[in-house]
C-alpha positions as CSV (number, residue, x, y, z in Angstrom):
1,X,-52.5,200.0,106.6
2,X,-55.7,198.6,105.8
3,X,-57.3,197.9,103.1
4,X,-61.0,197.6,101.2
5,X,-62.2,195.4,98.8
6,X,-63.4,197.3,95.4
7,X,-67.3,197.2,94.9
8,X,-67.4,198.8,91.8
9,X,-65.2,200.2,88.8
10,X,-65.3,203.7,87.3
11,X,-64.1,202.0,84.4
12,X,-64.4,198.5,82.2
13,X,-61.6,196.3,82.6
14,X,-60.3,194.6,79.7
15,X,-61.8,191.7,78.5
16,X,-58.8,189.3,79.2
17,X,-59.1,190.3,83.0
18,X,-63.0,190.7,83.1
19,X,-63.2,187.2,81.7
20,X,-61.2,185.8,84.6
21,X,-63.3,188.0,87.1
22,X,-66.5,186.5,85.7
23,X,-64.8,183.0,85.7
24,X,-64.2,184.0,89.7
25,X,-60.2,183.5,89.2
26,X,-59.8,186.7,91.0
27,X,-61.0,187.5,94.5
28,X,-62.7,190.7,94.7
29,X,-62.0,193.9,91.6
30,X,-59.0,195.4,94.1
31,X,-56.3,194.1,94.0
32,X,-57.3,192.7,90.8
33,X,-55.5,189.5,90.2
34,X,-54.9,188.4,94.2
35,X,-55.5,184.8,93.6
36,X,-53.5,184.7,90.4
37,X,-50.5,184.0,92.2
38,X,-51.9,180.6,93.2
39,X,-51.2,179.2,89.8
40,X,-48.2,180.9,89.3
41,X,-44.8,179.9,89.2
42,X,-42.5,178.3,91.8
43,X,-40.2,180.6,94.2
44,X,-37.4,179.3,91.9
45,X,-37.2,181.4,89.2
46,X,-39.1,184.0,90.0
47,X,-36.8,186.8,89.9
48,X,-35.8,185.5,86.5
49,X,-39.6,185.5,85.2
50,X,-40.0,189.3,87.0
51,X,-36.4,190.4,85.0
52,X,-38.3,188.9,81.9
53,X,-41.7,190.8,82.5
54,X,-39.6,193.9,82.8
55,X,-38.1,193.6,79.7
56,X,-41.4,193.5,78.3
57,X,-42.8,196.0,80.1
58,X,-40.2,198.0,78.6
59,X,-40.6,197.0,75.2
60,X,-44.4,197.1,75.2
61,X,-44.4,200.9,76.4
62,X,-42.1,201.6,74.2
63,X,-44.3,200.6,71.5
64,X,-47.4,201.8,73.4
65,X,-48.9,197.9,72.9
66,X,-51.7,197.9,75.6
67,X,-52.1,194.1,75.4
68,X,-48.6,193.4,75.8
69,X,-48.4,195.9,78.8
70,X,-51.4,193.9,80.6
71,X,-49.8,190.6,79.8
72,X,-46.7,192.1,81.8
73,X,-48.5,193.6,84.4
74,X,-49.9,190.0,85.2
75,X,-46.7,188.6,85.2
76,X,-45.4,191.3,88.0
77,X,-48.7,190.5,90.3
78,X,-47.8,186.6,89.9
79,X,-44.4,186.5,91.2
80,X,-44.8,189.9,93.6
81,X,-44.9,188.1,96.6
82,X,-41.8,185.9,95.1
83,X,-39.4,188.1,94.9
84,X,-37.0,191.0,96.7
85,X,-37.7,194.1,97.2
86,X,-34.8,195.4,94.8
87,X,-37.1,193.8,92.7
88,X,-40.3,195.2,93.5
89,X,-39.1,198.5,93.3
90,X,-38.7,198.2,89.8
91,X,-42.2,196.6,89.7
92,X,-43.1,200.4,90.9
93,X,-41.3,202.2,88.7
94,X,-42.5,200.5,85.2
95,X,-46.3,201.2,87.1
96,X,-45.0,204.9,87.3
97,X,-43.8,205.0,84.4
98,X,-47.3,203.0,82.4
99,X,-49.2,206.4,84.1
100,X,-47.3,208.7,82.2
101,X,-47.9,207.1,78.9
102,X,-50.5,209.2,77.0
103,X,-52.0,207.8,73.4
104,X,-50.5,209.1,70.7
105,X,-53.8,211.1,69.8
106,X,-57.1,212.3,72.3
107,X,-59.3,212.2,69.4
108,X,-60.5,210.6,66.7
109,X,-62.3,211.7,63.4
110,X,-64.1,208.2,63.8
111,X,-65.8,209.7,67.2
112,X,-64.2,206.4,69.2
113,X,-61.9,207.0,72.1
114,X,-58.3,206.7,71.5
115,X,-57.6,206.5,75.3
116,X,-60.2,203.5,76.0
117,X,-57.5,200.7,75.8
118,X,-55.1,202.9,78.1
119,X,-56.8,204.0,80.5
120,X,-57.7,199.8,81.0
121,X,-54.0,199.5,81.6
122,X,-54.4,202.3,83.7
123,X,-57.3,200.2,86.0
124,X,-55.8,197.0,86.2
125,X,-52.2,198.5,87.1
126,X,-54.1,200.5,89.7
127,X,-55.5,197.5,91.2
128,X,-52.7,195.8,91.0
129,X,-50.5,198.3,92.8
130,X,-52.9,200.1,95.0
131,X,-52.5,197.8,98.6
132,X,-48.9,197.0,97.9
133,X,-46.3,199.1,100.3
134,X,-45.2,201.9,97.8
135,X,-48.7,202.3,96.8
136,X,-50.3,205.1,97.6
137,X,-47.0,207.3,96.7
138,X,-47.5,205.6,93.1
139,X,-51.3,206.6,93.2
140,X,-50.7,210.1,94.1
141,X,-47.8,210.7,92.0
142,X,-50.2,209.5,88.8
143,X,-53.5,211.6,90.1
144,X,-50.4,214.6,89.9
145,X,-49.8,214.3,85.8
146,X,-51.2,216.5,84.0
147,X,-53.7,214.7,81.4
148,X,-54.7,212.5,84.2
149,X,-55.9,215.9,85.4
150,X,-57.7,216.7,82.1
151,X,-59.3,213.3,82.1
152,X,-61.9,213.3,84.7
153,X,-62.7,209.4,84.2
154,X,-58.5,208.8,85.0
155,X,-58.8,210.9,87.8
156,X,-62.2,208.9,89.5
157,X,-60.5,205.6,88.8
158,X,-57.3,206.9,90.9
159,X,-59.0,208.7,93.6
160,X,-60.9,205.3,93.6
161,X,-58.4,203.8,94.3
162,X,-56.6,205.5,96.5
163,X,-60.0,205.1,98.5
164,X,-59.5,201.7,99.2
165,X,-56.4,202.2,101.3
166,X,-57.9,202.8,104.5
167,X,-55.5,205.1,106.1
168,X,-55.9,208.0,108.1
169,X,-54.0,210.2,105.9
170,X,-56.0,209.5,102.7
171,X,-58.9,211.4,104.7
172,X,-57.5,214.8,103.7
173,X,-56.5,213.8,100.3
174,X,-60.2,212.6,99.7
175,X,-61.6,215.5,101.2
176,X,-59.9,217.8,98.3
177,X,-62.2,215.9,95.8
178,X,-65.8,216.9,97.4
179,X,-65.0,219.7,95.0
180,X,-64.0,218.3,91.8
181,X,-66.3,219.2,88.6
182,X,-66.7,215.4,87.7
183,X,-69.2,213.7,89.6
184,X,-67.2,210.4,89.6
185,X,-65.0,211.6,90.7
186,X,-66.8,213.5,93.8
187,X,-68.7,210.0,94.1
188,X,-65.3,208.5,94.5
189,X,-64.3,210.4,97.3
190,X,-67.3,210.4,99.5
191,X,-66.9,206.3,99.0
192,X,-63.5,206.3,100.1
193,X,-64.5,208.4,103.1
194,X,-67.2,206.2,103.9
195,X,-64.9,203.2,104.5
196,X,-63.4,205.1,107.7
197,X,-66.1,203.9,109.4
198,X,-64.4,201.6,112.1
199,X,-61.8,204.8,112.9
200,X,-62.0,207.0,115.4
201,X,-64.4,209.5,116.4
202,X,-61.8,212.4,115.6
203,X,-61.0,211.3,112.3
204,X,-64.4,210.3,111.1
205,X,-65.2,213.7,112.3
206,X,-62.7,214.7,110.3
207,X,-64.7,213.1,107.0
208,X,-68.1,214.0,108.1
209,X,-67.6,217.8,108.2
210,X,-66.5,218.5,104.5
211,X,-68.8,215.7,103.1
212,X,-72.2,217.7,105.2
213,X,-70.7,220.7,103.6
214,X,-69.9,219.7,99.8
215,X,-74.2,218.0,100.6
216,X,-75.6,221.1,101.4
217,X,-73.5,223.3,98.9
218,X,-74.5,220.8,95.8
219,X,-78.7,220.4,97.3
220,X,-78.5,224.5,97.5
221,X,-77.2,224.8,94.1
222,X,-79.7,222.4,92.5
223,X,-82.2,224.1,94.3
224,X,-81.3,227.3,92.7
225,X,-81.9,225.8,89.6
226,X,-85.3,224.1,90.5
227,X,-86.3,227.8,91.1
228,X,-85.4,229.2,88.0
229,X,-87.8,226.2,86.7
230,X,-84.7,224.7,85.2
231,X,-83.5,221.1,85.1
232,X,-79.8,221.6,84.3
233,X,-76.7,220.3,85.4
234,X,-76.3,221.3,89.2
235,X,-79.9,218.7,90.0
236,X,-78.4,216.2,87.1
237,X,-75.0,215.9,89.3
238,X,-76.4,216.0,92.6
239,X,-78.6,212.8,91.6
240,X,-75.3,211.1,90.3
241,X,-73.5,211.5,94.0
242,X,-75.9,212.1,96.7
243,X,-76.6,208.2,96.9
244,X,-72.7,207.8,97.6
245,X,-72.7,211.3,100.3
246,X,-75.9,209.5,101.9
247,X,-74.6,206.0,102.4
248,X,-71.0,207.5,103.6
249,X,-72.8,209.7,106.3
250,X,-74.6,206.8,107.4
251,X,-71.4,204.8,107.4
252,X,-69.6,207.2,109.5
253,X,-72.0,208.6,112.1
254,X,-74.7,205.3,112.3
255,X,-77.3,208.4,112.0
256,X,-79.9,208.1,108.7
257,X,-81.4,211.3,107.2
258,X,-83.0,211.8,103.4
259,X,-81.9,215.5,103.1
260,X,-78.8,217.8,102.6
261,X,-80.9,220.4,105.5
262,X,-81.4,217.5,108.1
263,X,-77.7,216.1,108.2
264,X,-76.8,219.9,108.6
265,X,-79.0,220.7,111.4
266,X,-77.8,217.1,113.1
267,X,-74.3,218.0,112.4
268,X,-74.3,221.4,114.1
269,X,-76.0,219.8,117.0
270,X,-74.0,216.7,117.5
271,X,-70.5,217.2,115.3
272,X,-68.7,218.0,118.6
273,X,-70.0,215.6,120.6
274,X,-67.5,212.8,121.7
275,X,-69.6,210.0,121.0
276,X,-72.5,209.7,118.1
């Protein structure tokens, strides 16, 4: 399995963890504490320090304390590597289990967002998790819950990272979100499907098909709208992804072309062929 460094974030990391990112403590935003383990603690002792974090992983949930969660979630990147995998899979469980914790209210009379601290747990335990073995079963099983399903900005920040594992049968899964209603989430997807550029012919093929399609179905609806002399929400969404559907195409098939019509006609001329 191979893996992609993370160019961007759907969401804000925490301060704690941005700090260190700006300090450059961290290499790259996934996995997003890599070189933490560098000043971690010795082999000995590191299954003690992992039963520790897990304790207070456990309490910290328990009392839905998102600092306390993060400061465990460090401790379980640090000694990772350290440990066995009885050990790890408990890692994966207590990540399973932070994705199912939902804030004790969705809204606020105060107009701030209840879920803001989560949903930074959320990003920092995907980028913890999402290149370990286990992974991807973790990221799926989360993009599965239900208000990760009514939270679009959840749902871009998995799919995001489930983007970065650069395995041939993420292609499918990444194809199902051409179609979501969020546009970071849709941007997501084409990204991910972008970074199967080095693959094969057949599966980038496999990539370029839907994301021509979802290109030509989004330009034709904000044309629709353009005709009606509207500027409404079909134009304002295809200027938030078509950046991300352009740069994947040309990614995937080394071919450059500035409209939705002109990767169609270029597709149904050349999507067979066995070289592009």
């Amino acid at each position: 399995m191979t893996t992609a460094p993370l160019s961007r974030l759907a969401l804000p990391l925490p301060a704690t963890w941005l700090a260190l990112l700006c300090l450059g403590a961290l290499s790259g935003l996934f996995p997003v504490m890599a070189s933490a383990s560098a000043a971690g603690t010795q082999v000995d002792g590191s299954e003690e320090l992992a039963k520790d974090a897990l304790k207070r992983f456990d309490d910290a949930l328990s009392d839905k304390h998102v600092r306390k969660i993060e400061e465990s979630l460090g401790d379980f990147d640090l000694v990772y590597e350290k440990v066995g995998e009885k050990t790890r899979k408990k890692f994966h469980k207590a990540y399973g289990k932070l994705f199912k914790l939902e804030p004790r209210q969705e809204e606020r009379f105060d107009g701030t967002d209840p879920r803001a601290e989560l949903l930074g747990a959320y990003q920092l335990a995907a980028g913890t998790v999402f290149d370990k073995d286990g992974g991807r079963e973790i990221l799926l099983s989360a993009l599965k819950l239900g208000h990760i399903k009514r939270w679009p900005d959840a749902t871009a920040l998995f799919v995001e990272a489930l983007g970065h594992r650069i395995e041939a049968d993420n292609v499918k899964v990444l194809v199902g979100y051409l179609d979501a209603e969020d546009s970071g989430t849709v941007r997501a997807a084409a990204e991910g499907l972008g970074r199967f550029a080095e693959h094969d012919i057949k599966l980038r093929r496999q990539a370029v098909k839907p994301l021509v399609s979802a290109l030509v179905r989004l330009d034709a609806a904000a044309r629709k709208e353009a005709k009606k002399g509207k500027e409404d929400e079909a134009q304002e969404f295809l200027l938030r992804v078509e950046g991300s559907f352009y740069e994947a195409l040309l990614e995937l098939t080394r071919q450059r072309f500035e409209t939705a019509d002109e990767w169609q006609a270029w597709f149904a001329e050349n999507g067979a062929k066995d070289r592009w």
